[in-house]
MARVEX-825302 format. One record per residue (C-alpha): residue in three letters; y, x, z. Coordinates in steps of 0.2 Angstrom, whole numbers, plus 5000, padded with zeros to 4 digits. Last residue first. Layout:
N
code->ALA, yy->Y, xx->X, zz->Z
...
***
This chain:
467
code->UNK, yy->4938, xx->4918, zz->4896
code->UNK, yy->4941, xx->4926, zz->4878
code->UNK, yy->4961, xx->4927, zz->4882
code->UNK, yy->4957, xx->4940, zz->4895
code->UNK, yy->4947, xx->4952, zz->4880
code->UNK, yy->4932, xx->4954, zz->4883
code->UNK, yy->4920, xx->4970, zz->4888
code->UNK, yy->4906, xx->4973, zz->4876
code->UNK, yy->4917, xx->4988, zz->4867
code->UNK, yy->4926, xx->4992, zz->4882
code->UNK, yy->4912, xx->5000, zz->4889
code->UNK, yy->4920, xx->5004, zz->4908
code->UNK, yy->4936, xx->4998, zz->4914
code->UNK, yy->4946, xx->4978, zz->4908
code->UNK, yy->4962, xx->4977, zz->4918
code->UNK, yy->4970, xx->4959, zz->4918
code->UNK, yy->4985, xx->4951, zz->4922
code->UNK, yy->4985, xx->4934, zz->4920
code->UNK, yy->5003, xx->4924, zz->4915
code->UNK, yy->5008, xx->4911, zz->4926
code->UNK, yy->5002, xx->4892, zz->4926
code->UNK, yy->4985, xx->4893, zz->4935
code->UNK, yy->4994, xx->4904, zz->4950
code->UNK, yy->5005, xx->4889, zz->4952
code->UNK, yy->4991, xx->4875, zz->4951
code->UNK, yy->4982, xx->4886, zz->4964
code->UNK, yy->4997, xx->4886, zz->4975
code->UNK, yy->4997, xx->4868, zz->4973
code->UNK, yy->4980, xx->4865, zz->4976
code->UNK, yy->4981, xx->4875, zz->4994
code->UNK, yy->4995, xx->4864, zz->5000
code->UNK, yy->4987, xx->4848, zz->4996
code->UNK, yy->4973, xx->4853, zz->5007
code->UNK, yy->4984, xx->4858, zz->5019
code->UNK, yy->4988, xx->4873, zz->5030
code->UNK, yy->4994, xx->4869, zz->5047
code->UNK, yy->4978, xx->4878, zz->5053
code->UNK, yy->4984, xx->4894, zz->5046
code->UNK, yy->5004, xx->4895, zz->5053
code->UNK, yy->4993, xx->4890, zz->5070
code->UNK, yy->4983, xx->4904, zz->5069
code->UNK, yy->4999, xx->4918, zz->5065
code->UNK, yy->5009, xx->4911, zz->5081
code->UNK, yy->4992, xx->4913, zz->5092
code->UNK, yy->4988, xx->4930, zz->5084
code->UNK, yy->5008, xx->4934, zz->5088
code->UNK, yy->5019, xx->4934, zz->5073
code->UNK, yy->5034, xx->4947, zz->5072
code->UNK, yy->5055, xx->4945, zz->5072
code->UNK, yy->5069, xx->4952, zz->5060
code->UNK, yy->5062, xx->4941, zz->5047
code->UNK, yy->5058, xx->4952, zz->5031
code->UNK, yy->5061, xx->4970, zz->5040
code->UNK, yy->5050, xx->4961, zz->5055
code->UNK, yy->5039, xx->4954, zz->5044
code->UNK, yy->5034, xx->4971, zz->5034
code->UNK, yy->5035, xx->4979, zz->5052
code->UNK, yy->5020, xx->4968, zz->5058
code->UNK, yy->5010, xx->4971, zz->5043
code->UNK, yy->5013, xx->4987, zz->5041
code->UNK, yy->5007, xx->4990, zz->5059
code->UNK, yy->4991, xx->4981, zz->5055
code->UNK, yy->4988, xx->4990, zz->5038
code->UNK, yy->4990, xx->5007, zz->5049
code->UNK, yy->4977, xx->5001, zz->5061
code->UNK, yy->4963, xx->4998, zz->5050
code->UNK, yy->4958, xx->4981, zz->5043
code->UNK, yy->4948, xx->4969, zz->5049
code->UNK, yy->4947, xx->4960, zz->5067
code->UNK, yy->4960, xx->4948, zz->5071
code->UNK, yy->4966, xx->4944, zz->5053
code->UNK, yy->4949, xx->4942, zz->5047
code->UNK, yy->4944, xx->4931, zz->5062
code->UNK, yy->4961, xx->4919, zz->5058
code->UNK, yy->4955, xx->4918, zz->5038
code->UNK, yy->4939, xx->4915, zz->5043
code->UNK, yy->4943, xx->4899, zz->5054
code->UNK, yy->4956, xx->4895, zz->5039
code->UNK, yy->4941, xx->4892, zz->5025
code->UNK, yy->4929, xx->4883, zz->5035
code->UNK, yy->4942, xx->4871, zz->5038
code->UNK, yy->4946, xx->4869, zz->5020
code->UNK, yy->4927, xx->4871, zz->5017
code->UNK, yy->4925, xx->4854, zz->5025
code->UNK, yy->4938, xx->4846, zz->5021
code->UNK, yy->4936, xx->4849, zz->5002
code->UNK, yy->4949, xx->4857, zz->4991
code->UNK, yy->4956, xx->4846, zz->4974
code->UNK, yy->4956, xx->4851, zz->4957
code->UNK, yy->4969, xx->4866, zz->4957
code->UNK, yy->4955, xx->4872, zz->4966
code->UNK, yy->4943, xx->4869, zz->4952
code->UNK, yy->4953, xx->4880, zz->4941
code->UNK, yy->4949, xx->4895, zz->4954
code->UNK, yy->4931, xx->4891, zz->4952
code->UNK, yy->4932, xx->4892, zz->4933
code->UNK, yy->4940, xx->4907, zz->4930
code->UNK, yy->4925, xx->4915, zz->4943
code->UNK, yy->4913, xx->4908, zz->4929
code->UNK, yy->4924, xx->4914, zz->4915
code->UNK, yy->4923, xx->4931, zz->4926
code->UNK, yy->4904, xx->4928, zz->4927
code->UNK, yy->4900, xx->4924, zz->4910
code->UNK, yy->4912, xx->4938, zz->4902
code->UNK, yy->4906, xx->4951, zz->4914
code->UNK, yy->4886, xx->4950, zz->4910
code->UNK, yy->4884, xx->4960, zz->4896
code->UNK, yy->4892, xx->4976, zz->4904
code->UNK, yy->4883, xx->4974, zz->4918
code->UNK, yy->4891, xx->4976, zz->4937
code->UNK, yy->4909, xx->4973, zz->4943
code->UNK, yy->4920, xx->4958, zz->4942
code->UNK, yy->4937, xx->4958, zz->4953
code->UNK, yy->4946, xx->4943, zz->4954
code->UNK, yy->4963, xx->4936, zz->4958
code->UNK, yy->4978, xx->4934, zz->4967
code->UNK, yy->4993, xx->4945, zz->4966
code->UNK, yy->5011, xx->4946, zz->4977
code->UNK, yy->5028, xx->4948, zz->4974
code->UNK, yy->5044, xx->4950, zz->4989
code->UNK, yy->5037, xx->4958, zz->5004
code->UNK, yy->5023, xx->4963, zz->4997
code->UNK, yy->5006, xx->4951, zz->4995
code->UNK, yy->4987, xx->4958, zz->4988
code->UNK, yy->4976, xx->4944, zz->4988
code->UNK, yy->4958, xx->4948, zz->4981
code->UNK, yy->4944, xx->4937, zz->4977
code->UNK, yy->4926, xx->4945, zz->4973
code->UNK, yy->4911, xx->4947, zz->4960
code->UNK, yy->4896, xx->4952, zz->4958
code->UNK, yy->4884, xx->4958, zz->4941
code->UNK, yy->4866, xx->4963, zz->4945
code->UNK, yy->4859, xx->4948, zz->4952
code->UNK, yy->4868, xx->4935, zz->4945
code->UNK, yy->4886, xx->4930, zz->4952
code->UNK, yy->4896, xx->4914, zz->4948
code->UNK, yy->4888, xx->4905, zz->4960
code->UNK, yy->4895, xx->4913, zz->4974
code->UNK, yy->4912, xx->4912, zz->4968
code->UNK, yy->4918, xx->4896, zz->4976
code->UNK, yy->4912, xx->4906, zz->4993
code->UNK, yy->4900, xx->4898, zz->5002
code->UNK, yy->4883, xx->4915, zz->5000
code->UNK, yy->4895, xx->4930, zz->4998
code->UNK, yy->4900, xx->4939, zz->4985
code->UNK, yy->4889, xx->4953, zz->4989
code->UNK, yy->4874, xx->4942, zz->4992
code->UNK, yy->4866, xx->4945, zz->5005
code->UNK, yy->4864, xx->4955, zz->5020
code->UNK, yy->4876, xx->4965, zz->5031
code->UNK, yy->4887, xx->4949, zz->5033
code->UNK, yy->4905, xx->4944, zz->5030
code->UNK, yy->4908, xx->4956, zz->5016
code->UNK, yy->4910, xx->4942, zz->5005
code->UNK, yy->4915, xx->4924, zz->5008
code->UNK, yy->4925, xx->4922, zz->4992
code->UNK, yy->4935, xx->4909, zz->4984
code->UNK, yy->4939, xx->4898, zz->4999
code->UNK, yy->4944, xx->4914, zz->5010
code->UNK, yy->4956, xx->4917, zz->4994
code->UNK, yy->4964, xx->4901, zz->4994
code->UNK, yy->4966, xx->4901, zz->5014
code->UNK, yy->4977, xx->4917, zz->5013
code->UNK, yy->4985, xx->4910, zz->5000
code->UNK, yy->4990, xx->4895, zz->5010
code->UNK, yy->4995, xx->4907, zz->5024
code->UNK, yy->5008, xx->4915, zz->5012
code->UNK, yy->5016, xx->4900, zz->5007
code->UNK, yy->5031, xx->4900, zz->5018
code->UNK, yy->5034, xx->4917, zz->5009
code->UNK, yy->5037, xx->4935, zz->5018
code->UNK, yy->5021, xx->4941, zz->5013
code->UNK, yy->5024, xx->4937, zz->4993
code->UNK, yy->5016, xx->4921, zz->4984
code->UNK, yy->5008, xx->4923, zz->4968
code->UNK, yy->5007, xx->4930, zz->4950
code->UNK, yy->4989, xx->4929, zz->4942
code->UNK, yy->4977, xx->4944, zz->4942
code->UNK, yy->4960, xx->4947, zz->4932
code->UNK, yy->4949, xx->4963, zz->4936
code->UNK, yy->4936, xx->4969, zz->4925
code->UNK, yy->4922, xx->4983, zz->4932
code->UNK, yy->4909, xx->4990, zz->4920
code->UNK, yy->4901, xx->5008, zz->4926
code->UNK, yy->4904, xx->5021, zz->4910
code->UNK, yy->4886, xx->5020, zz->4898
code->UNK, yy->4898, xx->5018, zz->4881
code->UNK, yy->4911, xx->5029, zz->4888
code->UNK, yy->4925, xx->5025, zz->4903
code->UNK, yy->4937, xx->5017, zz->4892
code->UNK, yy->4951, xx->5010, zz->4900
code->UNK, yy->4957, xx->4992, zz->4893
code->UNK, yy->4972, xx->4984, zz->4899
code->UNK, yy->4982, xx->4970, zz->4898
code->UNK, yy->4998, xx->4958, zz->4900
code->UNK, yy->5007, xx->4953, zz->4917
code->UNK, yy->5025, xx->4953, zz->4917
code->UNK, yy->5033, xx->4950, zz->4937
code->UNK, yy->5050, xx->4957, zz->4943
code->UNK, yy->5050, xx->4964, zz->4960
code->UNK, yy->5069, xx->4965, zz->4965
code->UNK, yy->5078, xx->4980, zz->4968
code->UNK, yy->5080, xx->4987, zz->4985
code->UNK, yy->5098, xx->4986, zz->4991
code->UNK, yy->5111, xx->5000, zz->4994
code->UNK, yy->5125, xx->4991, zz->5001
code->UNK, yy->5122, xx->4996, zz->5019
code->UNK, yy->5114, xx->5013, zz->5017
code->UNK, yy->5111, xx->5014, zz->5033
code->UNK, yy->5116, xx->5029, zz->5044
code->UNK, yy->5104, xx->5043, zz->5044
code->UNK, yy->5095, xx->5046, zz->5062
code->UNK, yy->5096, xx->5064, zz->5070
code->UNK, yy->5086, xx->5068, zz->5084
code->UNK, yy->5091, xx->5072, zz->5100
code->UNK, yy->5100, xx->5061, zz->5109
code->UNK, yy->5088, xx->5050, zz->5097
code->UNK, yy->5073, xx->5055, zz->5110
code->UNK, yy->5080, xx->5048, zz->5123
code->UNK, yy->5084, xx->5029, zz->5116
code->UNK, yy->5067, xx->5029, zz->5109
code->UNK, yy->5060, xx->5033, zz->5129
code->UNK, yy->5069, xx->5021, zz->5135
code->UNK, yy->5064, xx->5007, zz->5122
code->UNK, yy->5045, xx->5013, zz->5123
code->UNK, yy->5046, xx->5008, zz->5143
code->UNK, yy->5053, xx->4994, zz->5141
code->UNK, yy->5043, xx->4987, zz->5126
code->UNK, yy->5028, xx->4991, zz->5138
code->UNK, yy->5015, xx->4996, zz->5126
code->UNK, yy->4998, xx->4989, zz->5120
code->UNK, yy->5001, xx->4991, zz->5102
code->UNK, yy->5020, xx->4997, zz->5098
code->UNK, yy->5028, xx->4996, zz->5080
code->UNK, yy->5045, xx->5007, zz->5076
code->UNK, yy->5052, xx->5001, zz->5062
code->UNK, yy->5062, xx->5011, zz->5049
code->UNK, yy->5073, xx->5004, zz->5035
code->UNK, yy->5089, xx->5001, zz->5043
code->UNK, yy->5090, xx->5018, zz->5051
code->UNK, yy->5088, xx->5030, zz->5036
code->UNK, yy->5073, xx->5037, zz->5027
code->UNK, yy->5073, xx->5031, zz->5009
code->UNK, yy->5088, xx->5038, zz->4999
code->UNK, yy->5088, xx->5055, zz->5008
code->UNK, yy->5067, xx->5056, zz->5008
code->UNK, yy->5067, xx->5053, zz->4989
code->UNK, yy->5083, xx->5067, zz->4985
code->UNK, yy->5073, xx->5079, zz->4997
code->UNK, yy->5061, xx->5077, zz->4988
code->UNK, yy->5065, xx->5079, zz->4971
code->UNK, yy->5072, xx->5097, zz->4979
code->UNK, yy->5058, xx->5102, zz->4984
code->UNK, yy->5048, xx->5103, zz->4967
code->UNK, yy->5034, xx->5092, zz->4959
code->UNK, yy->5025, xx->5098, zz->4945
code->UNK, yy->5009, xx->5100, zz->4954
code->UNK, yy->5009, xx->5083, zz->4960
code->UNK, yy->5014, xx->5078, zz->4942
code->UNK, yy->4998, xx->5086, zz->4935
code->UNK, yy->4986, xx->5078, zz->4948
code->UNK, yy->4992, xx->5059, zz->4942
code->UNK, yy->4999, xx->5051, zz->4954
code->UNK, yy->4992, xx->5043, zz->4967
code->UNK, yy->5001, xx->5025, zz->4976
code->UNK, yy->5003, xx->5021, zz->4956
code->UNK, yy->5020, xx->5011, zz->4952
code->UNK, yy->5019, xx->4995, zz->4949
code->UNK, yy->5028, xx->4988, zz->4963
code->UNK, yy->5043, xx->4997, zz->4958
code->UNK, yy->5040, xx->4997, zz->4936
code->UNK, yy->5028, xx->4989, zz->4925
code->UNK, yy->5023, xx->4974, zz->4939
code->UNK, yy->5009, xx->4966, zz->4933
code->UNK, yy->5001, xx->4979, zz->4921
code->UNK, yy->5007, xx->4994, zz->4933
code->UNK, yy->4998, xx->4983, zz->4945
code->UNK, yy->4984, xx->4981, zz->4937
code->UNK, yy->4983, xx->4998, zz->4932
code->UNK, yy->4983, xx->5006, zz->4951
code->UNK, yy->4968, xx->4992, zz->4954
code->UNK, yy->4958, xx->4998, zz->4940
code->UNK, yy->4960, xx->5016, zz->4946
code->UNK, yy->4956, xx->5015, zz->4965
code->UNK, yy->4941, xx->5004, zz->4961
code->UNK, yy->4934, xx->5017, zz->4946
code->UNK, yy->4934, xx->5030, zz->4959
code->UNK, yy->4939, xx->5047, zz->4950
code->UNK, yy->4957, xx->5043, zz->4953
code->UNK, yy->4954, xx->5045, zz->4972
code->UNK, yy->4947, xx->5061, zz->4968
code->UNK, yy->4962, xx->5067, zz->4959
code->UNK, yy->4974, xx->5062, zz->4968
code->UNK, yy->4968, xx->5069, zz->4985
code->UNK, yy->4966, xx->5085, zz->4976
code->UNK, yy->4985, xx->5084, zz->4969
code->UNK, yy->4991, xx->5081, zz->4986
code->UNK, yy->4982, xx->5094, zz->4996
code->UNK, yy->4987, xx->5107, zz->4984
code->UNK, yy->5005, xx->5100, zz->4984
code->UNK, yy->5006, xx->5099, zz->5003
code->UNK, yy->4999, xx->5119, zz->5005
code->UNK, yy->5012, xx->5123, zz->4993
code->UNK, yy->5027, xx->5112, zz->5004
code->UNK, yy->5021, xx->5121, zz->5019
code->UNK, yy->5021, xx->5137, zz->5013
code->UNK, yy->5039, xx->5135, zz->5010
code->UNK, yy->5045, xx->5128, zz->5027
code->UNK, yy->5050, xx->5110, zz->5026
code->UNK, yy->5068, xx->5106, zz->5038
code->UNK, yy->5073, xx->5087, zz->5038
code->UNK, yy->5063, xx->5083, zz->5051
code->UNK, yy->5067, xx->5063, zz->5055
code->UNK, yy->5049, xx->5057, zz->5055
code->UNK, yy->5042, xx->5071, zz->5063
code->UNK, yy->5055, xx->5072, zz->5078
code->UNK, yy->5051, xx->5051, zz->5081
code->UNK, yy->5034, xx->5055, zz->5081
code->UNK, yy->5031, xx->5071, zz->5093
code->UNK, yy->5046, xx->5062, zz->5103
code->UNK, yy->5036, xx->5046, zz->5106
code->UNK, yy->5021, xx->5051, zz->5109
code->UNK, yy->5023, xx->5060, zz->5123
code->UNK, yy->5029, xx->5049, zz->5133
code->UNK, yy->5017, xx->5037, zz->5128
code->UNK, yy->5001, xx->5047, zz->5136
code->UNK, yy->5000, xx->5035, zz->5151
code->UNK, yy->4993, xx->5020, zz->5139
code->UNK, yy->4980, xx->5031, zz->5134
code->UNK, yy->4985, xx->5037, zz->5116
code->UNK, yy->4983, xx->5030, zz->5096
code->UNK, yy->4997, xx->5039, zz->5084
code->UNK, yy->5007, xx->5034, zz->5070
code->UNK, yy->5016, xx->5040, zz->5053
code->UNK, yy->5016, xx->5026, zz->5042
code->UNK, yy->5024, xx->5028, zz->5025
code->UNK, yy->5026, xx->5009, zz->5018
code->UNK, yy->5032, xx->5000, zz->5003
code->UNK, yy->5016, xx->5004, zz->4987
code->UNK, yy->5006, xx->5012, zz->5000
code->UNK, yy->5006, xx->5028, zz->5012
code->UNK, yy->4995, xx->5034, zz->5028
code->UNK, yy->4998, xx->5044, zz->5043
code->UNK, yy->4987, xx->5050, zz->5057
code->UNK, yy->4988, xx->5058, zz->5075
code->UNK, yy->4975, xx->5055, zz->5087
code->UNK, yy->4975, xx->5055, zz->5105
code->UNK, yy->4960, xx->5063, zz->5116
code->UNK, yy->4972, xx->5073, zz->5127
code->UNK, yy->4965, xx->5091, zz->5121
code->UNK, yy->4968, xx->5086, zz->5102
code->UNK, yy->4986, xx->5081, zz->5105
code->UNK, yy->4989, xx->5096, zz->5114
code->UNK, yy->4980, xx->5106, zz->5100
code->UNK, yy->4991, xx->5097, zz->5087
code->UNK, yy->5006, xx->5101, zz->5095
code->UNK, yy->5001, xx->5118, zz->5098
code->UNK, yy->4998, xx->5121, zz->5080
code->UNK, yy->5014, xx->5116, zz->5074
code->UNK, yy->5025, xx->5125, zz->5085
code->UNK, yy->5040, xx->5120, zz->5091
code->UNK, yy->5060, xx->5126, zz->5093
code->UNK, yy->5064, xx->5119, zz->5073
code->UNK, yy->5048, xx->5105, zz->5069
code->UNK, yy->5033, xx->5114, zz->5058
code->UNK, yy->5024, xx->5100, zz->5050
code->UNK, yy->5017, xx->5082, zz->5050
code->UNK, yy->5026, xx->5071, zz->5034
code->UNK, yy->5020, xx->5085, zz->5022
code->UNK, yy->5006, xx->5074, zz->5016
code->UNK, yy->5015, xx->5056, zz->5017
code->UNK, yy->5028, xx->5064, zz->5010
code->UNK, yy->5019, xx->5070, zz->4993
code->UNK, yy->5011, xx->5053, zz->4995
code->UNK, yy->5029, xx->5048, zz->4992
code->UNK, yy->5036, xx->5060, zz->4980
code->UNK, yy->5018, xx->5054, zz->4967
code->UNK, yy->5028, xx->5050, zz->4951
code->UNK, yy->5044, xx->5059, zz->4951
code->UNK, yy->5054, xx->5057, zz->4933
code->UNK, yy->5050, xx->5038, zz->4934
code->UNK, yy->5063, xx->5037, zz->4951
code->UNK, yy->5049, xx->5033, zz->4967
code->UNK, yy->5056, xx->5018, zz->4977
code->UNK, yy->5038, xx->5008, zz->4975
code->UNK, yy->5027, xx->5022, zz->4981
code->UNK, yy->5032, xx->5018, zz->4997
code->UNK, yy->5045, xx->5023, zz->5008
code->UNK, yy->5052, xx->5007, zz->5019
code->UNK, yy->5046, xx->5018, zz->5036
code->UNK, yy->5036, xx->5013, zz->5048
code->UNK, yy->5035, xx->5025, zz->5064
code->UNK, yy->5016, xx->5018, zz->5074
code->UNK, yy->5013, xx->5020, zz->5091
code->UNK, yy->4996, xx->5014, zz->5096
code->UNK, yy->4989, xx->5011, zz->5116
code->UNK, yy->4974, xx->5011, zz->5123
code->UNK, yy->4975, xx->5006, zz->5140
code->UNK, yy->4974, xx->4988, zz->5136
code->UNK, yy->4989, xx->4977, zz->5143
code->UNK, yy->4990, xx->4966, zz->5125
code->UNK, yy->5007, xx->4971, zz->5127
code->UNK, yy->5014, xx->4967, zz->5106
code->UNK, yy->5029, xx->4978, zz->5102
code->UNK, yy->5043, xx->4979, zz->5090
code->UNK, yy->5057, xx->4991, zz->5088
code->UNK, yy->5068, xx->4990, zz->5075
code->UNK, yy->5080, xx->5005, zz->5070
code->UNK, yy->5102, xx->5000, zz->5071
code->UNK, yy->5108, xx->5015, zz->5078
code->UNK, yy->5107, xx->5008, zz->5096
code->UNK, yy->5089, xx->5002, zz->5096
code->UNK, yy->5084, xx->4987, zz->5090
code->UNK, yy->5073, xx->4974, zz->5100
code->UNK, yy->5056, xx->4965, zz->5100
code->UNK, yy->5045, xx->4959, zz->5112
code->UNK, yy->5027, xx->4950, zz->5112
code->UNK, yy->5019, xx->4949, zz->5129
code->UNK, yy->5001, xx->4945, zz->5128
code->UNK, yy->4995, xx->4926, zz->5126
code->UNK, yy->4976, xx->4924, zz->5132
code->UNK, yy->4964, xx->4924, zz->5119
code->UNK, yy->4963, xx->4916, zz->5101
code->UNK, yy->4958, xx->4901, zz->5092
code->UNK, yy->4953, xx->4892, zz->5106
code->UNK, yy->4934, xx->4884, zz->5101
code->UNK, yy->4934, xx->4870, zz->5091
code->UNK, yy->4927, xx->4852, zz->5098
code->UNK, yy->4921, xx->4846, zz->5112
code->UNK, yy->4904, xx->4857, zz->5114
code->UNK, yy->4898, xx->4856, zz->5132
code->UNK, yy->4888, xx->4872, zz->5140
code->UNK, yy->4882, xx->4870, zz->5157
code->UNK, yy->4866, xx->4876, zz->5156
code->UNK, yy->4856, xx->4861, zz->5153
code->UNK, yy->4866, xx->4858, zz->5136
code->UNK, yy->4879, xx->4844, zz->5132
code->UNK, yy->4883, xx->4839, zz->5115
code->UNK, yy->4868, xx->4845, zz->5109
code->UNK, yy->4862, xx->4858, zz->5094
code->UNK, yy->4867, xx->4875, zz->5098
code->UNK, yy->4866, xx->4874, zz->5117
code->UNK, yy->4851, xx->4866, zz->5117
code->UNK, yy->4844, xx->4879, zz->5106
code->UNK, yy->4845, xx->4892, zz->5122
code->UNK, yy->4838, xx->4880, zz->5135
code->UNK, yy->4823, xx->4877, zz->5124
code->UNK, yy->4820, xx->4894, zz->5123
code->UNK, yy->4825, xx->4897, zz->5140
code->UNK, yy->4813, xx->4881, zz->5147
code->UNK, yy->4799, xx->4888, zz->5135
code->UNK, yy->4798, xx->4905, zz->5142
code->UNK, yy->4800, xx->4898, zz->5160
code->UNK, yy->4783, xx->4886, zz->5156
code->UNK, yy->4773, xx->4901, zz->5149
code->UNK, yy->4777, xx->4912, zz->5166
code->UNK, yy->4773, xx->4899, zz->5178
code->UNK, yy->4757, xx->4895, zz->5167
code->UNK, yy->4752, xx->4913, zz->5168
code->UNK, yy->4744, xx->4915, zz->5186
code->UNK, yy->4734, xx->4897, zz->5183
code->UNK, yy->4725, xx->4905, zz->5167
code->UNK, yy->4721, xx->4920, zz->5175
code->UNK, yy->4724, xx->4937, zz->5174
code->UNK, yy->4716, xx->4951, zz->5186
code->UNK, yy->4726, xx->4962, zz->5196
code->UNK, yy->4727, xx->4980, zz->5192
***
């Protein structure tokens, strides 16, 4: 080993400190020794992709978004959420959701899957209060298979007996342990609260009306839901020529139900009220407050969007503070007691608000806290966080959220507008938002009715008119 000498590290010493001085310079100048020159905001997204959409002969959208990847998602979006139950079956759509894979006349089941399996794709489906997604992530060369094993699911008509016992097993255990979160089940109230009937029905029934549900409720649910004017199909890194052919093939085959034409959704009407769960006198505190806002479809939406990024910061870091360290409601958490913004939007309602959880004893001074920082935006909205406000909203949009909220997001817009947003088309809808756009919204929220769901030890918890 050679010896070390002052001389022999002096090289090495002076480097270290060129990078590290190299490295802040590009934080904190203007222009850096390495060739980095800050001039203002960074692009808001990457090179445009190819952004198509169509409808097929009987009338179905297709949409797709050619990013060129070589993954690829195909995604069947069908108007079939929890929302269009009738009041005599609670839980037909997640009951859909669970059966929506099965035996197909002339295949098997199990092959299918095992192909699907053996190719690395993956097969899933999800429901909500307007959607049932069917959809499937693929290499790129796998679409041609996709799109049959999708499209032949979607439109099965047939659902063997064993089938449909295995589904109402699954369905009331998947109820049941949802339920048993006290998240799931202060949001389901809320919304029954807010919207009493459509959107406020629950997305999971109770367990005992899974177990009462028969075939032929739904079959009445699927007829009335599933027809050509109220599925999308949503592509992901797809050639929209190439998924139209192969849509156009597959429907030689499969049978689409006309639309229904005159048969219109009914309208989301808004009431708001209260509710109080009790969950014992040691049950985990959660309160949740609600106002009425804009729906996805709205000109408004992005200025919700920005509302709620201004409100909360949350779940932006590993560390911290859960409710963020920015956030309008980061000072009205303590150590044991958070809280967070929400924005829930459909095609035609929406909900803005807060969710406390943590002591007891400390809900009433945070949520009145929270109250407050929402009443502050109907004050005024600095520059500043205004701008910090829509750069999270466009990252959120980019990277969060699983697939299938993506895809209903697309097709919500494309049943709403007959067209889809592009990143680049959705970033610059949220830089356009205003100042004066965000206080008005607030001002709106401010002057409808609360909804409010209060879960836990009722007894300590207050009452929404207390706050």
């Amino acid at each position: 080993m050679l010896p070390t000498t002052r001389a022999a590290t002096r090289p090495i010493l002076r480097a270290a400190s060129q990078l590290q001085s190299r490295s802040y310079a590009v934080l904190t100048e203007a222009y850096s020794p390495l060739g980095y020159r800050r001039t203002g905001d960074q692009p808001d997204v990457a090179p445009l992709a190819e952004k198509s959409v169509s409808k097929a002969s009987n009338g179905i959208h297709i949409a797709t978004y050619d990013e060129q990847s070589p993954v690829s998602t195909l995604a069947v979006v069908v108007k079939a959420g929890s929302r269009y139950e009738s009041a005599d079956a609670p839980g037909t759509a997640q009951f859909v959701k669970n059966t929506i894979f099965r035996t197909v006349p002339g295949d098997n089941i199990v092959r299918s899957l095992r192909t699907a399996e053996l190719r690395g794709n993956t097969i899933y489906s999800s429901v909500d209060r307007e959607h049932l997604v069917i959809a499937s992530d693929f290499l790129r060369d796998d679409l041609v298979d996709a799109v049959p094993t999708l499209l032949t699911h979607v439109f099965n008509e047939t659902l063997a007996a064993h089938e449909f016992m295995d589904a109402r097993k699954t369905t009331a255990k998947e109820s049941a342990g949802n339920l048993a979160d006290p998240n799931v089940k202060v949001f389901e109230a809320l919304h029954e609260i807010a919207f009493r009937t459509g959107l406020g029905n629950p997305v999971y029934a109770p367990p005992a009306a899974a177990k009462s549900l028969k075939t032929a409720k739904l079959a009445e649910f699927t007829k009335k839901v599933i027809s050509s004017d109220r599925v999308a199909i949503v592509g992901s890194g797809i050639s929209h020529e190439d998924l139209t052919k192969l849509v156009e093939s597959a429907f030689q085959y499969v049978k689409v139900p006309a639309a229904k034409g005159a048969a219109a959704d009914s309208t989301s009407k808004y009431f708001g009220g209260e509710a109080r769960i009790d969950a014992g006198p040691k049950g985990e505190s959660h309160y949740v407050v609600a106002f009425p806002s804009v729906s996805a479809s709205s000109p408004d939406y992005p200025a919700a969007l920005v509302l709620k990024s201004l409100l909360d910061t949350s779940n932006r870091f590993k560390w911290g503070s859960p409710a963020g360290v920015s956030g309008l409601l980061a000072s009205a958490a303590t150590q044991s007691t958070s809280v967070s913004a929400f924005n829930a939007s459909y095609s035609d309602a929406g909900l803005i608000g807060f969710h406390v959880q943590g002591e007891a004893g400390e809900v009433k001074g945070v949520a009145s806290k929270a109250l407050g920082a929402l009443k502050g935006l109907a004050n005024g909205v600095g520059e500043e966080a205004l701008k910090g406000a829509k750069k999270r909203v466009i990252v959120d949009a980019d990277v969060a959220g699983a697939r299938d909220v993506k895809v209903q997001e697309v097709a919500r817009r494309l049943f709403a507008k007959g067209d889809v947003a592009t990143p680049k088309e959705f970033a610059e809808a949220v830089q356009k938002v205003s100042a004066a756009d965000v206080q008005k919204l607030a001002k709106s929220l401010l002057s409808g009715k609360p909804s409010a769901v209060a879960y836990g030890n009722v007894r300590k918890l207050p009452y929404v008119d207390e706050l």
